[in-house]
C-alpha positions in Angstrom: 104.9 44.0 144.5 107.3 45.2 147.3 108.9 41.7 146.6 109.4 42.8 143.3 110.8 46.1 144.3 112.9 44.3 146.7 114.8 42.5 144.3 114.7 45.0 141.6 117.1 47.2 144.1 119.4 43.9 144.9 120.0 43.8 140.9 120.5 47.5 140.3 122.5 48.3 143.4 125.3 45.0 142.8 125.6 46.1 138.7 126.1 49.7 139.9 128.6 48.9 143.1 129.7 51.6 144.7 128.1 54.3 143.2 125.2 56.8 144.9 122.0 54.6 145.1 118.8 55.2 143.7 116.5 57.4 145.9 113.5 57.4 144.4 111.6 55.0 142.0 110.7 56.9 138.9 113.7 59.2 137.4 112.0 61.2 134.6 110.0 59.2 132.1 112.1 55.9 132.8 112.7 53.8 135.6 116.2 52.8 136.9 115.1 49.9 138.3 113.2 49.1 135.1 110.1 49.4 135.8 107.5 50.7 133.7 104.7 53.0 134.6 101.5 51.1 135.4 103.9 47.5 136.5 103.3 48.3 139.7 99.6 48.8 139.6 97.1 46.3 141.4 94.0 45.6 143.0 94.8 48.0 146.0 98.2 49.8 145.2 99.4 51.9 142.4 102.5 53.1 140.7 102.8 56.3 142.8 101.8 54.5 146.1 105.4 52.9 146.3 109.0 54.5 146.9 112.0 53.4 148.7 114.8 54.6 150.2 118.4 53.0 150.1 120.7 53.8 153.1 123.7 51.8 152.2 125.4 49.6 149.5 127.9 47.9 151.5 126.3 46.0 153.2 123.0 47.0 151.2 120.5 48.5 153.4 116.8 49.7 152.4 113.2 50.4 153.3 110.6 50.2 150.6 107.6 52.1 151.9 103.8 51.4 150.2 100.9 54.4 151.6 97.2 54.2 150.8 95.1 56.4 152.4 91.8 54.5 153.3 93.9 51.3 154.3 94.1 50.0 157.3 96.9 50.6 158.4 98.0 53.1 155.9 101.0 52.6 155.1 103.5 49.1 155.3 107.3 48.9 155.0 109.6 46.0 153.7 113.1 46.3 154.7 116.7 44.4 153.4 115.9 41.7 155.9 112.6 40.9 154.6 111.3 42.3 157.8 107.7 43.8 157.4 106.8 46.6 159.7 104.3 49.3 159.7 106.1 53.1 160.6 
């Protein structure tokens, strides 16, 4: 899913250029990244365990960030590079 996400921000971030990026992943009742609620929902995450946070558009620079409580480890991070880390 943080694949998913991962590309989602690639697409949105080169059709809107230079423009503020997205900070988080539900705005309102839609999605900018287009998304809809429940996409995102699997055996052991849901919707409202993902958000990112995009630091630059030029070059494009990002963390998407999943938490579960009761995981171990908690929480897992995917980064521009395709880097996983754990914060």
């Amino acid at each position: 899913m943080m694949g998913t996400i991962s590309i989602s921000i690639k697409a949105y971030c080169a059709g809107i250029g230079t423009v503020t990026p997205p900070q988080s992943l539900w705005l309102d009742d839609a999605n900018s990244l287009g998304f809809a609620k429940g996409d995102l929902t699997g055996a052991f995450f849901d919707d409202n365990d993902f958000s990112f946070n995009v630091t630059g558009i030029d070059p494009l620079t990002y963390i998407i960030t999943a938490t579960k409580p009761g995981l171990f480890p908690p929480q897992y991070q995917l980064d521009d590079e395709g880097q996983w880390t754990l914060p």
